[in-house]
C-alpha positions as a Markdown table, in Angstrom:
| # | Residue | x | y | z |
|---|---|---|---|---|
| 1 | Unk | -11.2 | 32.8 | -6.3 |
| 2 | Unk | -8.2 | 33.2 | -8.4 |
| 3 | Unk | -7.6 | 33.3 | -11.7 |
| 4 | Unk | -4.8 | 30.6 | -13.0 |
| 5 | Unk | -1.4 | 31.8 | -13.6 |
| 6 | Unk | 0.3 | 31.5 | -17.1 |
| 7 | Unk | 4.1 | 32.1 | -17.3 |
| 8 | Unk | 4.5 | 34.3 | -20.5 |
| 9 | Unk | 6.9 | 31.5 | -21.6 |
| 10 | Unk | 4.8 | 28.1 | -20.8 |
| 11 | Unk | 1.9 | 27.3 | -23.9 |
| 12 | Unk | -1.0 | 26.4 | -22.6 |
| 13 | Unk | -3.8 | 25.6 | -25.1 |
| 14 | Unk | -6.3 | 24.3 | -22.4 |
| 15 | Unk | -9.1 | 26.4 | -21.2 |
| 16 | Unk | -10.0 | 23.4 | -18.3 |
| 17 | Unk | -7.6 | 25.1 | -15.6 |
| 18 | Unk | -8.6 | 25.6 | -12.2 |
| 19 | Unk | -8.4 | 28.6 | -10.0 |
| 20 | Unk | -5.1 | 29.4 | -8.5 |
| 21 | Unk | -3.0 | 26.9 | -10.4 |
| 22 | Unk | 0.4 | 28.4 | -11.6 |
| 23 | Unk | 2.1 | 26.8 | -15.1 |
| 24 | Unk | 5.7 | 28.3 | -15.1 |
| 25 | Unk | 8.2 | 28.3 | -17.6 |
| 26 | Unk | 8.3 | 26.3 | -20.7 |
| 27 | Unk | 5.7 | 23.8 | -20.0 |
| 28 | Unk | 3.2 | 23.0 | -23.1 |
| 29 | Unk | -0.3 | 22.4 | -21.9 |
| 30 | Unk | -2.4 | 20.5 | -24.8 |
| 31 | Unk | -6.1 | 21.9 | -25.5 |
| 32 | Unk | -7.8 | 18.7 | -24.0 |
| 33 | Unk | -6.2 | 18.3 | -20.8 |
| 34 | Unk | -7.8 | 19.2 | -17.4 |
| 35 | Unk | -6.3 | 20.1 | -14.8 |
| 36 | Unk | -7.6 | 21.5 | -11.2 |
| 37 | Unk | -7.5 | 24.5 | -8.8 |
| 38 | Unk | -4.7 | 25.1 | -6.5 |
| 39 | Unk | -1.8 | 23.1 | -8.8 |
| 40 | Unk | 1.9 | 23.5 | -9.4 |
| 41 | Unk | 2.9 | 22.7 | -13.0 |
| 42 | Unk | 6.9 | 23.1 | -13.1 |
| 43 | Unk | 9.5 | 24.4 | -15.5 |
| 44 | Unk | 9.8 | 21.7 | -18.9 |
| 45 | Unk | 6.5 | 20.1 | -18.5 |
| 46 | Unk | 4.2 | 18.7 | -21.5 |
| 47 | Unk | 0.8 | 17.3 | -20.5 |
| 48 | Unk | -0.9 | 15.2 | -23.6 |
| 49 | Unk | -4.9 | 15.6 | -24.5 |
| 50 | Unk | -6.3 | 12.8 | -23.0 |
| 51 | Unk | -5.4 | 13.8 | -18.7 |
| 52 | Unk | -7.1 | 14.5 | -16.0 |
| 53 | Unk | -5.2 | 16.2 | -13.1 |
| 54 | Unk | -7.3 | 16.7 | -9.9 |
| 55 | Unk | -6.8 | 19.8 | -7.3 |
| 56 | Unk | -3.6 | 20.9 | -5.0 |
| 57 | Unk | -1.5 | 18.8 | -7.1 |
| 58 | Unk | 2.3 | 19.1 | -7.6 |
| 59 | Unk | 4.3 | 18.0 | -10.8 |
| 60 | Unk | 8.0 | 19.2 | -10.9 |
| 61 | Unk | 10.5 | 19.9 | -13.3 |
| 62 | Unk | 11.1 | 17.4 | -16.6 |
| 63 | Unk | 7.6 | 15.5 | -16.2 |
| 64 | Unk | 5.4 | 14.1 | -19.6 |
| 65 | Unk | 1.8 | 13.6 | -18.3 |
| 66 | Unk | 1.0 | 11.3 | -21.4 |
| 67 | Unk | -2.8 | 10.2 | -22.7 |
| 68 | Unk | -4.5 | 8.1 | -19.9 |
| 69 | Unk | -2.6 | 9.7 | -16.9 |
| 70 | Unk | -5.9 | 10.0 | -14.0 |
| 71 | Unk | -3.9 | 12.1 | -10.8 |
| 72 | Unk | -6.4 | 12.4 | -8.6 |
| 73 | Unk | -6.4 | 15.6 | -5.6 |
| 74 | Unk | -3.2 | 16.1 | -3.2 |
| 75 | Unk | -0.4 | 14.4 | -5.2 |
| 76 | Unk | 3.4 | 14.9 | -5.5 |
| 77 | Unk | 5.1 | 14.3 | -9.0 |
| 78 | Unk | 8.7 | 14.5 | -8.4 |
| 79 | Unk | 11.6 | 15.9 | -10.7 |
| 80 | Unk | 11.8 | 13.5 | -13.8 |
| 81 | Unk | 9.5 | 11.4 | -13.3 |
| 82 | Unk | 8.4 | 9.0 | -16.4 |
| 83 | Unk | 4.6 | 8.0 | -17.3 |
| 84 | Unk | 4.6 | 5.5 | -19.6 |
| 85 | Unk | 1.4 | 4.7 | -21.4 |
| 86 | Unk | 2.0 | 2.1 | -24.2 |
| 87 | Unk | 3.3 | -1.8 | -22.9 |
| 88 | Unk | 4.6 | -2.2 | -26.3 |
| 89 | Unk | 5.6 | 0.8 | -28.2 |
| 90 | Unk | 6.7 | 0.6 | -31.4 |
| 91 | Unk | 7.1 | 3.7 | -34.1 |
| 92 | Unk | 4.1 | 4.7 | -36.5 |
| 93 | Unk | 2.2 | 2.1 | -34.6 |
| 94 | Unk | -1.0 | 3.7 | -32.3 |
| 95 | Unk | -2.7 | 2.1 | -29.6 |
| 96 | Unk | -6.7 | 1.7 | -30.7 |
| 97 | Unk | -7.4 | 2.9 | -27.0 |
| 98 | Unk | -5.3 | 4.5 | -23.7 |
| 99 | Unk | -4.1 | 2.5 | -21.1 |
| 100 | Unk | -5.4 | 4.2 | -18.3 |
| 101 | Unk | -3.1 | 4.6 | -15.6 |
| 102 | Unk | -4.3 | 6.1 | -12.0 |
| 103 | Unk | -2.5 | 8.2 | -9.2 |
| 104 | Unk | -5.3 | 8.2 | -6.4 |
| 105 | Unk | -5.8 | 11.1 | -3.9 |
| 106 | Unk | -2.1 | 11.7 | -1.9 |
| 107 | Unk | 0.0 | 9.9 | -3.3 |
| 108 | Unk | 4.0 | 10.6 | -4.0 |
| 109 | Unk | 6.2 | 9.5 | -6.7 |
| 110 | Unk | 10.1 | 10.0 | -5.9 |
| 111 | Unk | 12.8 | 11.5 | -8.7 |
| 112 | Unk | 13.0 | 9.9 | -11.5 |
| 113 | Unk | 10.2 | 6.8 | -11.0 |
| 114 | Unk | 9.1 | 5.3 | -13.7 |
| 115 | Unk | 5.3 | 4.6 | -13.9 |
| 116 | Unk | 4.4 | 1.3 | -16.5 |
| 117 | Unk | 1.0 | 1.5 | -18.1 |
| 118 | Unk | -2.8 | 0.4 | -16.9 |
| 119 | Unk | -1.3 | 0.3 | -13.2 |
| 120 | Unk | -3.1 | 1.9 | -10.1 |
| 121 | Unk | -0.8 | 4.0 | -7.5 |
| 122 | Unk | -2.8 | 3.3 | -4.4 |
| 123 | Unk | -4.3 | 6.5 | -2.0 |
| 124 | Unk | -1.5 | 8.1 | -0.1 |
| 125 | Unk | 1.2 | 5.7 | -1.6 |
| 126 | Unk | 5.2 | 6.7 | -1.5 |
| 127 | Unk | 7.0 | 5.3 | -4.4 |
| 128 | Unk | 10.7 | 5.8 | -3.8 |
| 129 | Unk | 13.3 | 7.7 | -6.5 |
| 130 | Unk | 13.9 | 5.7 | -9.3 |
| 131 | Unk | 11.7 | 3.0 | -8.6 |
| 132 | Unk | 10.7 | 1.4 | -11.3 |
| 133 | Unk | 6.9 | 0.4 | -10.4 |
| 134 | Unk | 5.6 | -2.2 | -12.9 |
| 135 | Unk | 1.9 | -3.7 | -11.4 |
| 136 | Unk | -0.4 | -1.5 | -9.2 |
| 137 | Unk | 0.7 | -0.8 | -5.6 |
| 138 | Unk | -2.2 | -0.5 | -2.4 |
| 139 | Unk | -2.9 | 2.3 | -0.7 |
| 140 | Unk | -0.5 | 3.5 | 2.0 |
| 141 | Unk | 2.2 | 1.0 | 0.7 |
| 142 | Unk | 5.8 | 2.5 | 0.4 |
| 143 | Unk | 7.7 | 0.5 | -2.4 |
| 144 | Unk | 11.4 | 0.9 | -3.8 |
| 145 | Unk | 13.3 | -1.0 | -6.2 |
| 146 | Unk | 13.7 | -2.6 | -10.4 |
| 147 | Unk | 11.2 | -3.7 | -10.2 |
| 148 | Unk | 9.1 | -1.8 | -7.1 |
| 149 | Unk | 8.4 | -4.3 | -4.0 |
| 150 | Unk | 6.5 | -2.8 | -0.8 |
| 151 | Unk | 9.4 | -2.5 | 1.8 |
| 152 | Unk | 6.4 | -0.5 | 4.3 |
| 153 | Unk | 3.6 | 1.1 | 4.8 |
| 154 | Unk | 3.2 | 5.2 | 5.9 |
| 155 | Unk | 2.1 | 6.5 | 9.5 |
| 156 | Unk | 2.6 | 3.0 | 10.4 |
| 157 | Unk | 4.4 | 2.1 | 14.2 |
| 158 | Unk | 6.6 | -1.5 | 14.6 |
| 159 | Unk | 6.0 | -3.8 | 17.3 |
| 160 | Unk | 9.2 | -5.4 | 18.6 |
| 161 | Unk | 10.6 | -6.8 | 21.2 |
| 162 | Unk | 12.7 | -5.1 | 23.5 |
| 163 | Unk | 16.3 | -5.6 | 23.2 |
| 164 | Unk | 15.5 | -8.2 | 20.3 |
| 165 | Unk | 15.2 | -11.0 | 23.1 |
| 166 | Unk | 13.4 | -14.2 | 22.9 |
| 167 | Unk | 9.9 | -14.6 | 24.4 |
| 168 | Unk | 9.6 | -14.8 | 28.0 |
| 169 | Unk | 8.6 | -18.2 | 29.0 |
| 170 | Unk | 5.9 | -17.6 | 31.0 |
| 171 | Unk | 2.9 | -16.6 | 28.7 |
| 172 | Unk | 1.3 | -13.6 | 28.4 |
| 173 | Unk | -0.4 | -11.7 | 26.2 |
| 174 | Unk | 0.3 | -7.9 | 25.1 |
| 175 | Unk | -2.5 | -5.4 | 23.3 |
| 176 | Unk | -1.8 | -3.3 | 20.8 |
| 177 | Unk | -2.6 | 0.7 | 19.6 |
| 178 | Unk | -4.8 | -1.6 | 17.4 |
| 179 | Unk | -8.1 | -1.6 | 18.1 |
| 180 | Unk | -8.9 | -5.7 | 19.3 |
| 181 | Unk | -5.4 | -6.7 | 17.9 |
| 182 | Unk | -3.4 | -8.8 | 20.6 |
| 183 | Unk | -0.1 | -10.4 | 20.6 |
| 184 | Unk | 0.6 | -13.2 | 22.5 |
| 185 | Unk | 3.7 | -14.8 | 24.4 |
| 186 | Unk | 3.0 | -18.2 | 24.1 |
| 187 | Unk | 4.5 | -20.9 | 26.7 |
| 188 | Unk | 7.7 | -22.5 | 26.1 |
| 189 | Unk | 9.1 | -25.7 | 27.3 |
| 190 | Unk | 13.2 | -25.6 | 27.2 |
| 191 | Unk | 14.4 | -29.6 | 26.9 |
| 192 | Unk | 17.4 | -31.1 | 26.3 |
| 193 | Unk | 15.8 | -33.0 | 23.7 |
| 194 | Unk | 14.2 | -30.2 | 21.6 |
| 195 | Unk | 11.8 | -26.6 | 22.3 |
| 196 | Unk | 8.0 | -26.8 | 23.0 |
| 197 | Unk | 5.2 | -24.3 | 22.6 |
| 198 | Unk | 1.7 | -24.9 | 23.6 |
| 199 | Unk | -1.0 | -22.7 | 23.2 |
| 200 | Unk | -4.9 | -23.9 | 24.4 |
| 201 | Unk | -8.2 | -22.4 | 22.8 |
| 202 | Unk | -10.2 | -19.8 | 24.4 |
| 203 | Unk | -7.2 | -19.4 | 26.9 |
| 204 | Unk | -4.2 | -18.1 | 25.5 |
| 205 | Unk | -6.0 | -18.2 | 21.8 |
| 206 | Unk | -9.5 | -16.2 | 21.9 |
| 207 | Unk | -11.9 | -18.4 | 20.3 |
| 208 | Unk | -12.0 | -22.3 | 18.8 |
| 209 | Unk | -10.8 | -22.8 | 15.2 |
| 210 | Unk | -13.4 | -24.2 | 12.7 |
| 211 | Unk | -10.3 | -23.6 | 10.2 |
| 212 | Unk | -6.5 | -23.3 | 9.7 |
| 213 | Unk | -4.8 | -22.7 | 6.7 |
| 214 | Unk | -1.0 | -22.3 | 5.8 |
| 215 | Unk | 1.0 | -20.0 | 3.8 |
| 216 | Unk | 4.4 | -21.1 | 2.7 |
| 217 | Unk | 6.7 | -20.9 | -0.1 |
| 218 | Unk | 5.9 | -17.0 | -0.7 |
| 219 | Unk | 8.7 | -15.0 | -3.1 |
| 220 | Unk | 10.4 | -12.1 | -0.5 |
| 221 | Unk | 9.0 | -9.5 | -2.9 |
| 222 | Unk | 5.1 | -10.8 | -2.4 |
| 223 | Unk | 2.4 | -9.3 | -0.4 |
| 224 | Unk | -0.7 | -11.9 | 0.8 |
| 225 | Unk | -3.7 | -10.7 | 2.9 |
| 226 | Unk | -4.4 | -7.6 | 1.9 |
| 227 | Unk | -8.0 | -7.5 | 3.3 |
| 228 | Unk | -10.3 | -7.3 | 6.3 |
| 229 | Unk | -13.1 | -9.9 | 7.7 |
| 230 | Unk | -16.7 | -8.8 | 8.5 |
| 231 | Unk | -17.0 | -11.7 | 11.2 |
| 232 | Unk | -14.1 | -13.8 | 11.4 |
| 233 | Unk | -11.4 | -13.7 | 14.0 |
| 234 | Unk | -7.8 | -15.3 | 13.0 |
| 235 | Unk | -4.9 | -16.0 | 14.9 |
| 236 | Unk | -1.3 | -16.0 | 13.3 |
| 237 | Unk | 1.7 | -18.3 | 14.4 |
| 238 | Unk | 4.8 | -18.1 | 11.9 |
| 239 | Unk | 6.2 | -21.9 | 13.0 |
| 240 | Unk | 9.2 | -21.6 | 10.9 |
| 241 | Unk | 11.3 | -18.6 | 9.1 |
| 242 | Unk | 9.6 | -14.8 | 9.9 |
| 243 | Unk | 7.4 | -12.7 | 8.0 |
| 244 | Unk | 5.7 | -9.0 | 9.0 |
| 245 | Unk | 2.2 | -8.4 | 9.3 |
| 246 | Unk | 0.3 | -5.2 | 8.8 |
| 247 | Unk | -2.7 | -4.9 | 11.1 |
| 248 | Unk | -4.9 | -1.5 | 10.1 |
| 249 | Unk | -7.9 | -0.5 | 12.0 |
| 250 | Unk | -8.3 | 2.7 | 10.1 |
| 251 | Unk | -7.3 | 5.0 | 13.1 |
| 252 | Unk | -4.1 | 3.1 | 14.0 |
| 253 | Unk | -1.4 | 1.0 | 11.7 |
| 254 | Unk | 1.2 | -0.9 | 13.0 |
| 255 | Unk | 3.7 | -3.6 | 12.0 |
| 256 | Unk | 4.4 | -6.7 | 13.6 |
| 257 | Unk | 7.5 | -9.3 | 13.0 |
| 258 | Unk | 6.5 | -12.9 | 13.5 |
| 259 | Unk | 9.8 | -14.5 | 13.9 |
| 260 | Unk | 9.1 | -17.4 | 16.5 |
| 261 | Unk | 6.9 | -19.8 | 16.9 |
| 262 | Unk | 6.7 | -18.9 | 20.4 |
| 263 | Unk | 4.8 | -15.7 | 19.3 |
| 264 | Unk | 0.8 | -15.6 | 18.1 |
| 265 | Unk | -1.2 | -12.7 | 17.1 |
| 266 | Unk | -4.5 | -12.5 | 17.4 |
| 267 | Unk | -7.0 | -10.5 | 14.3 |
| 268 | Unk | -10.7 | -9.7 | 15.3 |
| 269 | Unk | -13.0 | -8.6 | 12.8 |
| 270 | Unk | -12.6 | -5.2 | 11.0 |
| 271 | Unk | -9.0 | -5.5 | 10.9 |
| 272 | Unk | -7.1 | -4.7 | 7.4 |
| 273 | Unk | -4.1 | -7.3 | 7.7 |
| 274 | Unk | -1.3 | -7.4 | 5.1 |
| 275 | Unk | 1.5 | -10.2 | 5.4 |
| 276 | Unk | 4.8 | -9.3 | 3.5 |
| 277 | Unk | 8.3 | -9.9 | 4.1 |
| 278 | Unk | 8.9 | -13.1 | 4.1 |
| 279 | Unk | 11.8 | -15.2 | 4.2 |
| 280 | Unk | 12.1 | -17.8 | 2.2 |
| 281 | Unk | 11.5 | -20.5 | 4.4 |
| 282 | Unk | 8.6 | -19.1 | 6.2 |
| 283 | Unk | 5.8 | -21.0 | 7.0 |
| 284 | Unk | 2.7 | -19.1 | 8.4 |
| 285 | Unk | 0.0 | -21.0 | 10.4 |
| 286 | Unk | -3.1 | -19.3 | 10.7 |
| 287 | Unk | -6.2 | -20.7 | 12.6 |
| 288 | Unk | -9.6 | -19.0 | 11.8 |
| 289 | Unk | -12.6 | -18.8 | 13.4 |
| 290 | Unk | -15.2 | -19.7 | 10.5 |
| 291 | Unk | -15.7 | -21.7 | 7.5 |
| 292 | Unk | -14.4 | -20.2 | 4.4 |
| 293 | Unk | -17.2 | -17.3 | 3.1 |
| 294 | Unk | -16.5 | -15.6 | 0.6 |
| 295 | Unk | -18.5 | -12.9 | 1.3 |
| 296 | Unk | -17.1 | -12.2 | 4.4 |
| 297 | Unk | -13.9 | -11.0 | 2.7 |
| 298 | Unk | -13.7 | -6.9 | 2.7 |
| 299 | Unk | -10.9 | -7.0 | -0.6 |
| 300 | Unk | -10.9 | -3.3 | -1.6 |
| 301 | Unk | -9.4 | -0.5 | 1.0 |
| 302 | Unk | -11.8 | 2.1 | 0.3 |
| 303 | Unk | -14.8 | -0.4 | 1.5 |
| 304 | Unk | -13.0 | -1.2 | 4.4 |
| 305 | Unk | -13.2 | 2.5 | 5.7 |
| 306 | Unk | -16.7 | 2.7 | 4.2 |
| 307 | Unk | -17.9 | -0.1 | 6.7 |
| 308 | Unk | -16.0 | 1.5 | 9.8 |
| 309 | Unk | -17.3 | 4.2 | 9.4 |
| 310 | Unk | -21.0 | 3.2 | 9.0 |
| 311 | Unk | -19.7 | 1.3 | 12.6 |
């Protein structure tokens, strides 16, 4: 155990500081804030009343923690970065109650981000320098931009073709790192008169559709999916335009451009999928194995890694 470290010229009226966490230089520490073992509070920090700062976290130079800020364990605060904690500030005027905003468990925010109110930074997130991040971004997603859109997600490999060639004709089908995830090659007929794929059910395409569904007309900056399926099975052709899925099996993630119709891939159960990048023409076809249930929806990431690893 050690004893927390106070620079003779930071102010820290707290008494809630962990073992081994150092506060250098200048920083002002209110008498209400908590903040864990093992941290790194930087030069020129002020940290408001009404925080909670889990363990092993890092906030650099120039930051204001302000009331509501939740960081949970393992996160990275870079240089300058701005909380914000009041949608519509206006002088003399107090908010009744905090916006509460959260930075869960390994998360990193670039220099000079800014952070809007009541959002949630998702586990392990990456939010690029200067980013300004306005609604609440899922775990493992990698977003830049005014305002922030998901360009990626960490640790995550990308399926493509070789060479960037078109699919062979003859039809085959390819597994992935992925547990149960498949892509398929799916025949093409070259004609004078126009292009044919054909795919048949429980050939090329694992199982018979009792559904389908289409997604189309989705902004470039939008992210659909974003869950997992206790029992269904869907297949995935983009007929028109591209767009990138995310498949996610909790040991393996990788990244997969649907760019021809030629081209199906195949979800099984207890896969997180995530569609994003689309263009704006895109039209995604997916077929799916049951009836709509809602309850056979997993919607929240940390349930997803709950259930595999019950499995």
């Amino acid at each position: 155990m050690t004893a927390p470290f106070i620079h003779s010229h930071a102010l820290c009226e707290s008494s809630k500081i962990g073992d081994g966490t150092r506060i250098w230089a200048f920083a002002h520490v209110l008498p209400n804030a908590v903040i864990g073992s093992g941290c790194n509070i930087c030069d020129h920090t002020f940290i408001e009343n009404d925080v909670i700062i889990g363990n092993n976290v890092t906030i650099k130079c120039g930051v204001q923690v302000w009331d509501g800020l939740r960081i949970e364990d393992d996160v990275f605060v870079g240089p300058n970065v701005t909380f914000t904690n009041d949608k519509f500030p206006r002088s003399k005027r107090y908010q009744q109650t905090n916006l509460i905003t959260t930075i869960r468990h390994g998360a990193s925010i670039g220099a000079n981000a800014t952070i809007l109110p009541g959002i949630t930074v998702g586990a392990k997130a990456m939010i690029g320098a200067g980013a300004v991040v306005s609604k609440s971004v899922p775990d493992n997603a990698i977003v830049l931009g005014n305002p922030a859109i998901i360009v990626g997600y960490v640790d995550t490999e990308k399926w493509a073709l070789n060479n960037n060639e078109t699919p062979p004709q003859r039809a085959h089908t390819a597994e992935c790192k992925v547990k149960g995830v498949s892509l398929h090659h799916m025949n093409v007929v070259k004609d004078l008169r126009g292009n044919l794929t054909v795919g048949e059910f429980e050939r090329q395409i694992p199982f018979t559709p009792k559904r389908y569904f289409m997604v189309f007309g989705v902004p470039s900056a939008e992210v659909r999916g974003e869950h997992a399926h206790h029992a269904c099975h869907q297949f995935l052709i983009c007929v028109r335009g591209a767009c990138s899925i995310l498949a996610d099996d909790a040991t393996h993630r990788e990244e997969f451009r649907l760019d021809t119709p030629a081209i199906g891939l195949h979800l099984p159960p207890m896969t997180w999928g995530v569609q994003y990048k689309y263009t704006s023409d895109a039209v995604l076809l997916v077929f799916a194995s049951d009836y709509y249930d809602s309850n056979d929806y997993i919607r929240n990431y940390d349930e997803f890694l709950t259930f595999i690893a019950k499995r």
